[in-house]
C-alpha positions as CSV (number, residue, x, y, z in Angstrom):
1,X,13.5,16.1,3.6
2,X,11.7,17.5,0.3
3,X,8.1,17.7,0.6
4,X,6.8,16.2,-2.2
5,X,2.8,17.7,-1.6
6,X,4.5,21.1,-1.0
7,X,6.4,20.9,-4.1
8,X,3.2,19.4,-6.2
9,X,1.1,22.1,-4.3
10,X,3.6,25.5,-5.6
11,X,3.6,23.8,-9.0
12,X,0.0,24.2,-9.3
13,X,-0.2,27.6,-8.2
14,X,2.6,29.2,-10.1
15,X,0.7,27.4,-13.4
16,X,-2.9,28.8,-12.2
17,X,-1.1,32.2,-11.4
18,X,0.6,32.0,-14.9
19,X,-2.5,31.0,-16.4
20,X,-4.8,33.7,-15.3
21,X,-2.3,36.3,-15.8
22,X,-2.0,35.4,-19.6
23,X,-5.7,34.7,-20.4
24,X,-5.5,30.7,-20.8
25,X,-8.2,28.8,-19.4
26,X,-7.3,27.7,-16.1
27,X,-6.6,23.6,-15.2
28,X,-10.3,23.3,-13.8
29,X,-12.0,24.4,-16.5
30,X,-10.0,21.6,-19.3
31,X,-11.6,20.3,-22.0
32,X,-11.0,16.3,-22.5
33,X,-9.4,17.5,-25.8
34,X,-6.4,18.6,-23.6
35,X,-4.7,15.1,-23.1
36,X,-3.0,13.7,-25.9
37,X,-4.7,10.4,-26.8
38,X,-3.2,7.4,-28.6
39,X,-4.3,4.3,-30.6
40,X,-5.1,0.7,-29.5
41,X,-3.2,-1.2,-32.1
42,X,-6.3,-4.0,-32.5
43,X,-9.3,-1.4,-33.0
44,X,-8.1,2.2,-33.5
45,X,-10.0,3.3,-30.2
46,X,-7.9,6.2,-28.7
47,X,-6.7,6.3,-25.1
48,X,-5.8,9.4,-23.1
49,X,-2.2,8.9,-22.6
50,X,-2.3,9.5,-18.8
51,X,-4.4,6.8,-16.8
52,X,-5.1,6.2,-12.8
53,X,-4.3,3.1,-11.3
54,X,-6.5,2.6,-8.6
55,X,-5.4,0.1,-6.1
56,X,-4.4,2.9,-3.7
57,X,-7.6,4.9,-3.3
58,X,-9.7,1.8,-3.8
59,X,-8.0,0.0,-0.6
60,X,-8.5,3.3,1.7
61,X,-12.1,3.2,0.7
62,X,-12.1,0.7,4.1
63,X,-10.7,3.8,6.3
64,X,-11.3,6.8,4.6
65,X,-15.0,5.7,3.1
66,X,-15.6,6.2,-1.0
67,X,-15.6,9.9,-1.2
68,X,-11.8,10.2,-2.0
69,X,-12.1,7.9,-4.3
70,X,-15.3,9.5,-5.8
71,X,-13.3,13.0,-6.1
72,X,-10.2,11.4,-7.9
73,X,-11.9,10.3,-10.9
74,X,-14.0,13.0,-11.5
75,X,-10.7,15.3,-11.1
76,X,-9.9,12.3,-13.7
77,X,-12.5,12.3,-16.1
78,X,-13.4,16.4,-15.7
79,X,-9.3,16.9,-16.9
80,X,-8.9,14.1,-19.8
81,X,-8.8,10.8,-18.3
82,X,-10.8,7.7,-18.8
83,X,-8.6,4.2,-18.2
84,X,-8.9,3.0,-14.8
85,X,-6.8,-0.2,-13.7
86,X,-8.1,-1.9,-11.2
87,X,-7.4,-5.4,-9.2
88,X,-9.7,-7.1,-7.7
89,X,-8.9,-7.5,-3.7
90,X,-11.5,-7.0,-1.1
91,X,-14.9,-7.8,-2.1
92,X,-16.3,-4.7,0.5
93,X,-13.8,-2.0,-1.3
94,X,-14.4,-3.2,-4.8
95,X,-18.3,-3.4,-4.2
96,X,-17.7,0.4,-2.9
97,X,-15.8,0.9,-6.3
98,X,-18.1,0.0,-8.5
99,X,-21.3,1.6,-6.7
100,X,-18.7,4.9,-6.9
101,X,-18.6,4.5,-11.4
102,X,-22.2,3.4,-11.3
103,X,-22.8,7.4,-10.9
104,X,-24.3,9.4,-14.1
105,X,-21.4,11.6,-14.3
106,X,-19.0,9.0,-14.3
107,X,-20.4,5.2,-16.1
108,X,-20.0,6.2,-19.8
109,X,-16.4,7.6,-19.0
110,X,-14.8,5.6,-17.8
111,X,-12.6,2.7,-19.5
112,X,-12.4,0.3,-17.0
113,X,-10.0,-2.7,-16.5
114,X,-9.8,-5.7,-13.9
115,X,-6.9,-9.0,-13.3
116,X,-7.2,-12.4,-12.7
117,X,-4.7,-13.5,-10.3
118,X,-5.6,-16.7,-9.2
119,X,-4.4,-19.9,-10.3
120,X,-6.7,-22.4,-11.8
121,X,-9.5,-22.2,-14.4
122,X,-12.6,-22.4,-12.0
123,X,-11.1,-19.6,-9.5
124,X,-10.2,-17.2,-12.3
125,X,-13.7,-17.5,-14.0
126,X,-15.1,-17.2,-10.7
127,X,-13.0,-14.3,-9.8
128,X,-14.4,-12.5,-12.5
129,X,-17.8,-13.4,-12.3
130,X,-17.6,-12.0,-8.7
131,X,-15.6,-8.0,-10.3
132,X,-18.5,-7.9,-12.8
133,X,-21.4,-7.8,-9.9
134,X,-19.2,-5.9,-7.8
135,X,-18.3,-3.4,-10.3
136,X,-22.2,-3.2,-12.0
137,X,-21.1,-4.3,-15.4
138,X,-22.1,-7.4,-17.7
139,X,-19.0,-6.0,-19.9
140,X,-15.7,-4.6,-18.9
141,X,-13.3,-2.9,-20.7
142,X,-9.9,-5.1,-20.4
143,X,-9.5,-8.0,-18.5
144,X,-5.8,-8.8,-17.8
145,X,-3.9,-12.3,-16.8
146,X,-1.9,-10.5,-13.9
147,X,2.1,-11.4,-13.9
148,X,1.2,-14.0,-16.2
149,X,-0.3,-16.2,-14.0
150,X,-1.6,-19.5,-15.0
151,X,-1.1,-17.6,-18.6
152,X,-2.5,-20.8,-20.8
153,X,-5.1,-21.9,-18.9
154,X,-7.1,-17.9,-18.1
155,X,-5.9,-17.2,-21.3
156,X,-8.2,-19.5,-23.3
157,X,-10.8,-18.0,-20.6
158,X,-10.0,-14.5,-21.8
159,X,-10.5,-15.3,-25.4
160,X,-13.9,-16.8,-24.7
161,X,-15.1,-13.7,-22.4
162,X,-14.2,-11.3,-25.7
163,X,-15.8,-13.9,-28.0
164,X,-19.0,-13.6,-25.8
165,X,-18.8,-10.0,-25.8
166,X,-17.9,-10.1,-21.9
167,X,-14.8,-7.6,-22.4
168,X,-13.4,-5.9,-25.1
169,X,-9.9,-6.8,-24.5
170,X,-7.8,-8.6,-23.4
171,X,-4.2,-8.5,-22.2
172,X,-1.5,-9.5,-19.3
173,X,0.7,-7.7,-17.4
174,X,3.9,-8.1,-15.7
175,X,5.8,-6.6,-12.7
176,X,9.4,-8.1,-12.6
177,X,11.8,-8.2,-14.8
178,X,12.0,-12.4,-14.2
179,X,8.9,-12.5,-16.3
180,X,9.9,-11.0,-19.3
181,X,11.6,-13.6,-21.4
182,X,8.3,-15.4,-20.4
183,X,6.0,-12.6,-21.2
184,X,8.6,-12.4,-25.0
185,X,7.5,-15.5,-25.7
186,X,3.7,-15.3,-25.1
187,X,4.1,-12.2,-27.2
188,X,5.8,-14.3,-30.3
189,X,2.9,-17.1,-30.4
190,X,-0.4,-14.7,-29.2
191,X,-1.4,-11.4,-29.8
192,X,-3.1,-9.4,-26.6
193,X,-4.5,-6.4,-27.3
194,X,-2.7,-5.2,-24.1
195,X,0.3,-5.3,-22.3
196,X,0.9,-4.0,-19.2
197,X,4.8,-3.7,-17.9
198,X,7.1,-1.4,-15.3
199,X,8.2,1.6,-17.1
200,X,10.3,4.9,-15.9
201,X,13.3,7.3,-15.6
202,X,15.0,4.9,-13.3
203,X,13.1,1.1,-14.3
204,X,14.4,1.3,-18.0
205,X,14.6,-3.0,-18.7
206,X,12.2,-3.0,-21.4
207,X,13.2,0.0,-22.8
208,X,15.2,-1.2,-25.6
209,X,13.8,-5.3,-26.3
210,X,10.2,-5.5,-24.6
211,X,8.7,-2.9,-25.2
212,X,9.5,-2.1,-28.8
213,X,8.9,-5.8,-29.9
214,X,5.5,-5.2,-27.7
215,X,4.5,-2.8,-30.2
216,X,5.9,-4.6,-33.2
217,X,2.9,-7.5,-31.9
218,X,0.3,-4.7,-32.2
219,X,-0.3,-4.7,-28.3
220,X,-1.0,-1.2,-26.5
221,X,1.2,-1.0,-23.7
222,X,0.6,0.4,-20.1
223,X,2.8,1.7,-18.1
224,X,3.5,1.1,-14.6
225,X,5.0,2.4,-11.7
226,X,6.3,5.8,-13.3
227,X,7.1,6.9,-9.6
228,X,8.2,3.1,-8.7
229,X,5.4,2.7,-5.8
230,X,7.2,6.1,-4.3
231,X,10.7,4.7,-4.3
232,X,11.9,7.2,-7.4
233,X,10.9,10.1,-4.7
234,X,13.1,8.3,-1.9
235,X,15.9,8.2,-4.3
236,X,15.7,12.0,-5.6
237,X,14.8,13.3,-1.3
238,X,17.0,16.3,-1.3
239,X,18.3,17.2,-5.0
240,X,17.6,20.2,-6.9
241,X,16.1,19.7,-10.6
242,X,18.9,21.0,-13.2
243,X,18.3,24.6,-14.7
244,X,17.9,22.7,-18.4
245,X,14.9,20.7,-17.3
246,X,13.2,24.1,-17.8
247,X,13.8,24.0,-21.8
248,X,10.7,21.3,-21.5
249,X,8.8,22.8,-19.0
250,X,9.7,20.3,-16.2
251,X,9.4,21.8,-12.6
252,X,9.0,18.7,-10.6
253,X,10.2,15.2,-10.0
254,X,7.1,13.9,-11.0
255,X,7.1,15.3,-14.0
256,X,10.5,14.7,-14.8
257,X,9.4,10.8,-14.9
258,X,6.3,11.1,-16.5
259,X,8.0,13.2,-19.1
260,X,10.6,10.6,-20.2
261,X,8.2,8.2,-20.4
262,X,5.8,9.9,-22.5
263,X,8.5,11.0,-24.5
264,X,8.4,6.9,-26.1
265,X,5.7,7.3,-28.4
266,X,5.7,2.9,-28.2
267,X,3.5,3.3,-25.0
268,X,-0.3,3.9,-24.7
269,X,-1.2,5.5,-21.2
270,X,0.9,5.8,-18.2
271,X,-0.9,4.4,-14.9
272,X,-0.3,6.8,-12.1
273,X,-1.7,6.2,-9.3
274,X,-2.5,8.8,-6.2
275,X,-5.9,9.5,-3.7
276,X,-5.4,13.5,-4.4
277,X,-7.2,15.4,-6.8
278,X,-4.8,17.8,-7.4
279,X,-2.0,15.9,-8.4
280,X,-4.5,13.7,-10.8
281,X,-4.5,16.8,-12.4
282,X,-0.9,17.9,-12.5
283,X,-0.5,14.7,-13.7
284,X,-2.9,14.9,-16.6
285,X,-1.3,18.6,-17.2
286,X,2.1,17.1,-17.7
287,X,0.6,15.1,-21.1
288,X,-0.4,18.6,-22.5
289,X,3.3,20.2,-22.3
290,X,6.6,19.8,-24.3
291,X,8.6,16.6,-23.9
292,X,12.4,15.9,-23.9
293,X,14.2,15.4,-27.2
294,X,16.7,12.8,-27.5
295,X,19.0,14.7,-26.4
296,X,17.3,15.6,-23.4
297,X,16.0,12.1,-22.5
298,X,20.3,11.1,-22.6
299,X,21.0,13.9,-20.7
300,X,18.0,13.0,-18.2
301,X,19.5,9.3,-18.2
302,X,23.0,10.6,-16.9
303,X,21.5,12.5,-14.3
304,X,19.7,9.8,-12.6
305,X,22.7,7.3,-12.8
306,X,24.6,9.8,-10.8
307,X,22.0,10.2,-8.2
């Protein structure tokens, strides 16, 4: 069995090694400049391209306490990162998040998001009502209809929470691909200023229709599941990364996801999602290097259909 830690962990130390040895600042000591950024369609406002999604180390906060959590985003912010997706599960854990971005070094950083997943007009206003005094703030970043549920009815919701000034976007997300003709045809009559779909080197569905038309709407797109909740490792458990992966700097399975996906330039940021510091920051390191070509990104196809 590959260990996946180990192989993040000699990753990390042959760049720091590398880095030292030839002068260049190491990965601790990054400037936010480091990440590429790109631009929210509706305002121009520039996203890091690499975001955390939080479920994970929000939901051990019940076992483990906050200070994981409390060391993952400022290995987040202190590297490049600012987008945070979040959804709203237990009141306890949430309450713990929010105290946790409520810290100086981290509340002006931060660009937070939150769901609504219940059905019903009354339970999605009160579910939000409830994230904004767990989380400490009148006014969050996105608020997104999650898998499209009860899109008309939180919809008009959403709209009124921007109008007030209660978030500055809005969007809705989806997880399965039995949603996306839905999620097309919200697209053709609305205009979010998010969208938020499954996206990687082996979940490719809206690759060629949804995500480009996406874009054509003027909607930023982000990304989930690059690792495919940890099935894309299960899948790779044993094979050796091809010699030509080296011509764009790609030394682990991890990277060889993120670095097809960042390779679309129709995307926004990429929510990946971990409770470990370091490989926050090898993920935010990955943004900073050479992508695949289009010849690469074929050849990278191939590979994983034969695995």
């Amino acid at each position: 069995m590959v260990d996946w830690n180990s192989t993040r962990r000699e990753f990390l130390g042959a760049v720091g090694a590398t880095a030292v040895g030839a002068g260049i600042v190491p990965l601790t000591a990054w400037s936010q400049s480091a990440v590429p950024q790109r631009r929210i369609p509706s305002t121009g406002e520039m996203l890091p391209v690499i975001g955390l999604g939080s479920s994970k180390v929000v939901q051990e906060v019940a076992s483990k306490g906050p200070e994981p959590l409390a060391a993952v985003l400022r290995a987040f912010v202190a590297h490049g990162g600012k987008l945070v997706d979040t959804w709203p599960r237990n009141a306890d854990n949430d309450a713990a998040f929010g105290r946790v971005i409520a810290a100086d070094d981290l509340r002006d950083r931060l660009f937070v998001t939150t769901k609504i997943d219940q059905a019903g007009k009354e339970a999605g206003i009160a579910q939000f009502r409830e994230t904004q005094r767990l989380y400490g703030r009148e006014k969050l970043d996105l608020v997104q209809i999650f898998s499209l549920t009860d899109l008309d009815t939180h919809w008009a919701s959403l709209k009124e929470w921007k109008a007030a000034g209660q978030t500055r976007y809005i969007g809705v997300t989806v997880a399965e691909s039995r949603l996306y003709p839905q999620l097309e045809a919200f697209l053709a009559r609305e205009q979010p200023d998010f969208v938020q779909m499954n996206y990687s080197i082996t979940e490719r569905d809206v690759e060629e229709r949804l995500l480009p038309f996406a874009a054509d709407r003027g909607a930023a797109v982000l990304i989930n599941r690059p690792f495919m909740n940890g099935a894309y490792f299960q899948r790779l458990e044993g094979q050796q990364l091809p010699a030509w992966t080296a011509e764009f700097e790609c030394t682990t399975w991890a990277q060889f996801s993120l670095k097809y996906i960042l390779a679309n330039p129709l995307l926004t940021c990429v929510l990946t999602e971990t409770s470990n510091p370091r490989h926050m920051e090898e993920n935010l390191l990955t943004a900073t290097g050479p992508l695949p070509d289009a010849a690469a990104r074929r050849r990278m196809r191939e590979l994983i259909a034969q695995v």
